[in-house]
C-alpha positions as CSV (number, residue, x, y, z in Angstrom):
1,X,128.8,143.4,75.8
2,X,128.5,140.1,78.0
3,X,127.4,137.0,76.2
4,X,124.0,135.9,77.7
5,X,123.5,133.3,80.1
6,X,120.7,131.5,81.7
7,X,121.1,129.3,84.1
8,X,118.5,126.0,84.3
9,X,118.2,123.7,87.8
10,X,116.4,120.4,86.5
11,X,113.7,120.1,89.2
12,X,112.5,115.9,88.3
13,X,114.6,112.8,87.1
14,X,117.6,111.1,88.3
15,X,119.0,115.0,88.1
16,X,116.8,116.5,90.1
17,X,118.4,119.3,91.9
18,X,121.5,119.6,89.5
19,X,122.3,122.9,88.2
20,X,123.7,123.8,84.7
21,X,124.7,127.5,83.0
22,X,124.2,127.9,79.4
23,X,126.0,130.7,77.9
24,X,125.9,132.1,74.5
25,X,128.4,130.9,71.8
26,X,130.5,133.4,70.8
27,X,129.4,135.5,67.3
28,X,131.2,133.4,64.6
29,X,130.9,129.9,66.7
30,X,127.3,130.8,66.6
31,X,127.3,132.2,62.6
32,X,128.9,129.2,61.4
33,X,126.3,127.1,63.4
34,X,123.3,128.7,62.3
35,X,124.6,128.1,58.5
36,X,125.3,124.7,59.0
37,X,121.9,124.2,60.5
38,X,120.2,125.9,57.2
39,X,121.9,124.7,55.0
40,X,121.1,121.2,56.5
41,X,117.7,122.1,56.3
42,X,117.7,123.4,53.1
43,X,119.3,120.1,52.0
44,X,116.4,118.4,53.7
45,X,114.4,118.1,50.7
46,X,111.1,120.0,52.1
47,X,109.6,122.0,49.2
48,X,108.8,125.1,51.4
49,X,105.8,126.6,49.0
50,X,102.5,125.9,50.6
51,X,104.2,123.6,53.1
52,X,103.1,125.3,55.7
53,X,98.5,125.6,56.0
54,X,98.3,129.3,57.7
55,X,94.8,127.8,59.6
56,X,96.8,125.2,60.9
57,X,98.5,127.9,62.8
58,X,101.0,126.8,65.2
59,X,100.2,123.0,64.4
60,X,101.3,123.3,61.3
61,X,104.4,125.2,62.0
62,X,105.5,121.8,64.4
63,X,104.2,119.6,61.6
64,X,106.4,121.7,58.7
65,X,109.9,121.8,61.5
66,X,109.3,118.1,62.1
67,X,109.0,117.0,58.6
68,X,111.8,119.0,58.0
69,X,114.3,118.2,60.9
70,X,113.3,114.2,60.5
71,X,115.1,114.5,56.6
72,X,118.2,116.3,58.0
73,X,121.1,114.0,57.3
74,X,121.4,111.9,61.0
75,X,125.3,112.9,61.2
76,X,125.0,116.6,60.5
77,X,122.4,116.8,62.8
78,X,124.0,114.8,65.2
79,X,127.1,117.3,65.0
80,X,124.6,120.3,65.7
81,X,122.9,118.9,68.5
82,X,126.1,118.3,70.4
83,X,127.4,121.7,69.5
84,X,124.6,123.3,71.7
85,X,126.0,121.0,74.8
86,X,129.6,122.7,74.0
87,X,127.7,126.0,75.9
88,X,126.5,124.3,79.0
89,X,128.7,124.2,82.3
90,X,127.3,122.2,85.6
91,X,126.9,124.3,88.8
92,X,128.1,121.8,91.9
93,X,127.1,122.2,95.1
94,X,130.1,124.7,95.3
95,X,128.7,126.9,92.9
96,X,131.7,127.3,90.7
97,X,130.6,125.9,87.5
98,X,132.8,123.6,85.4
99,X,132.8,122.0,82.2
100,X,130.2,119.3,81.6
101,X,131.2,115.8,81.5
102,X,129.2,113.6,79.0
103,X,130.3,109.8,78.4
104,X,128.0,106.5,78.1
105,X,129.6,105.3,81.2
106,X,128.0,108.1,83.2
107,X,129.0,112.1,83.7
108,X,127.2,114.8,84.8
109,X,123.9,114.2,83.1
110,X,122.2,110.9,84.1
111,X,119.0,111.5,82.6
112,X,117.7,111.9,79.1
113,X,115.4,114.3,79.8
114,X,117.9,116.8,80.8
115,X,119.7,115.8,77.9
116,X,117.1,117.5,75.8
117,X,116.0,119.7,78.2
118,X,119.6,121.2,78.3
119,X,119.9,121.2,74.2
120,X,116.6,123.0,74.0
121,X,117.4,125.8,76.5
122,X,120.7,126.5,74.4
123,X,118.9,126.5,71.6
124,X,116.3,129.2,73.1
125,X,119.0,131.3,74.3
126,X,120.5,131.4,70.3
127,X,117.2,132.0,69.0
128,X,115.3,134.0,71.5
129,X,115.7,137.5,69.1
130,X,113.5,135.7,66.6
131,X,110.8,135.5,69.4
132,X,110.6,138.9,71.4
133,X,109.8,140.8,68.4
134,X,113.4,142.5,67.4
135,X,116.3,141.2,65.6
136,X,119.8,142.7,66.0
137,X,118.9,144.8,63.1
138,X,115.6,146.4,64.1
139,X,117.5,148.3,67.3
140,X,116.6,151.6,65.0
């Protein structure tokens, strides 16, 4: 089976217009990143019991992965966050997409927001089993 993809045209911003694909990382790229990433959080120092107010709701889910994400070591998450940009390919004007070039001089990406934008769809595309109410496991 094909690795998904999604692909994300950034409509404001000094990229307006510019097109990027974002495909899936492959299984064990993906494993060990997940691990790293829970591990990381695990190291984070959030005491999970009662963390979390269930009439917060939603709220207090952003609150809890904030808390938690803002004691992640800077350099491990660093490493993560860059890890997701390893799946993202620009789409020129020819349509052929290519590896993304990223450097403080300039690149593909000019803007910030797409920056994140671009990290959080990769992120979505990892995680989007925990969201549409199956997991690779509940295909029974």
């Amino acid at each position: 089976m094909a690795r998904k993809t999604k692909v994300v045209t950034i409509d404001s911003g000094r990229d307006a217009g510019k097109t990027f694909q974002i495909t899936e990382m492959p299984l064990l790229q993906a494993d060990r990143w997940a691990q790293q990433a829970l591990f990381a959080l695990a190291k984070s120092g959030i005491d999970n019991p009662g963390a979390i107010d269930p009439s917060e709701g939603m709220l207090g889910m952003a609150r809890f992965a904030l808390q938690a994400l803002g004691n992640i070591d800077p350099v491990i998450g660093n490493e993560l966050m860059n890890e997701l940009l390893t799946c993202i390919e620009i789409i020129p004007s020819g349509g052929v997409s290519r590896e993304l070039v990223l450097n403080d001089d300039g690149g593909d990406i000019e803007d910030l927001k797409t920056l994140f934008t671009l990290r959080k769809e990769a992120l979505i595309l990892h995680l989007d089993f925990l969201t549409d109410g199956s997991s690779p496991d509940m295909s029974k």
